[in-house]
N, C-alpha and C positions, 0 to 999 in steps of 0.2 A: 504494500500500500504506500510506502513512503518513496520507494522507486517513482510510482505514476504520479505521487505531490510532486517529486522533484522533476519530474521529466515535463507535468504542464508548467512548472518554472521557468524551466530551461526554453521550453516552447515560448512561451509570454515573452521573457527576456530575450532570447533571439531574435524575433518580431520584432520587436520595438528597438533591436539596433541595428537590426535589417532596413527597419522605416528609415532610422538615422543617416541610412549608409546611402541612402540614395542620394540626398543633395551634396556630397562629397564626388560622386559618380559624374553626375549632373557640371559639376562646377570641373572637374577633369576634363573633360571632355571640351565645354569652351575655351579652358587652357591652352589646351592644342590647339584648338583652332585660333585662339591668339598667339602662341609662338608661331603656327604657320605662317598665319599673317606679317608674323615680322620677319620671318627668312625669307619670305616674298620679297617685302618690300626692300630688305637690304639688299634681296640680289637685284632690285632694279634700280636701286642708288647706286650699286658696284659697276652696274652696264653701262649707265647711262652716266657714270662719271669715267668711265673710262674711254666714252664714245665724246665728250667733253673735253678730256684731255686732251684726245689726240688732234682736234681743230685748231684750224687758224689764228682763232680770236683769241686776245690776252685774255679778257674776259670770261670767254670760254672755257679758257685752260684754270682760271680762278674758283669760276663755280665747279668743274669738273673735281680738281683738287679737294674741294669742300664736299664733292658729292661722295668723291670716295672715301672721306674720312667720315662721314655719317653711317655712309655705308658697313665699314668696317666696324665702327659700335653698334650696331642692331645690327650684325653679325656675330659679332660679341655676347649681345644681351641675347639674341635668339639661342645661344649656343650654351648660354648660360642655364635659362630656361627650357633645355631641353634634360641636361643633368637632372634638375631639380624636379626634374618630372615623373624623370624615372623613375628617382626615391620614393616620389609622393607615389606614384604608380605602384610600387613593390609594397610599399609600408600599406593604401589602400588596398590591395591582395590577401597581403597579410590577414586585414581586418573581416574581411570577406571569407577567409577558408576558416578562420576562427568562428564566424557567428553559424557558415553551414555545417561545421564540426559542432555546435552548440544544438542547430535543430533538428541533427541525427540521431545525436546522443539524448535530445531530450525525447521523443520522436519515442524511437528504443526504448528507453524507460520505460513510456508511456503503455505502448503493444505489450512489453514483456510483464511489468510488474514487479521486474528484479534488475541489478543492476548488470546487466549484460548487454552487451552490442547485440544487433539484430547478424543471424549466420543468414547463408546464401537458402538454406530450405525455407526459413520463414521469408 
């Protein structure tokens, strides 16, 4: 009997950081698509200062110079934020094989009634 209290426990609380876990997923996802964003746009300061450069005009050759050095830190910061994505990426994984290891085991509990994993015949 205390297996199946602890196993809808385990159920309830996995739930509700299942629920949690969603707006972490949510806000990942636009992540990326703001670092995309910004290796986009550095690689088209990096073009287009280098198509800048290489012209006639003093001028040309000024903002081209500038293009590329904008370029090169939101290449920088894209590349920075790609690291840090990872981690968040791996650390959210993490959290995630934790709460469906929680709603197995709570799960199990629940079926069995005793504290055992569910085997492949049940």
């Amino acid at each position: 009997m205390l297996a199946k209290i602890l196993g809808v426990v385990l159920l309830i609380w996995g739930g509700v950081l299942a629920f949690k876990l969603i707006f972490p997923v949510i806000g990942g996802i636009f992540g990326m698509i703001t670092v995309v964003a910004i290796a986009l746009l550095a690689a088209g300061a990096l073009y287009m200062g280098k198509r800048w450069i290489n012209g006639e005009s003093i001028l040309g050759r000024v903002i081209g110079a500038l293009a590329l050095i904008a370029g090169a830190i939101l290449a920088f910061k894209a590349a920075l934020g790609v690291v840090v994505g990872i981690f968040a990426a791996l650390f959210l994984m993490l959290k995630i094989a934790l709460v469906l290891a929680m709603l197995y085991v709570g799960w199990s509990w629940l079926q069995r009634g005793e504290f055992r994993l569910l085997s492949r015949r049940d």
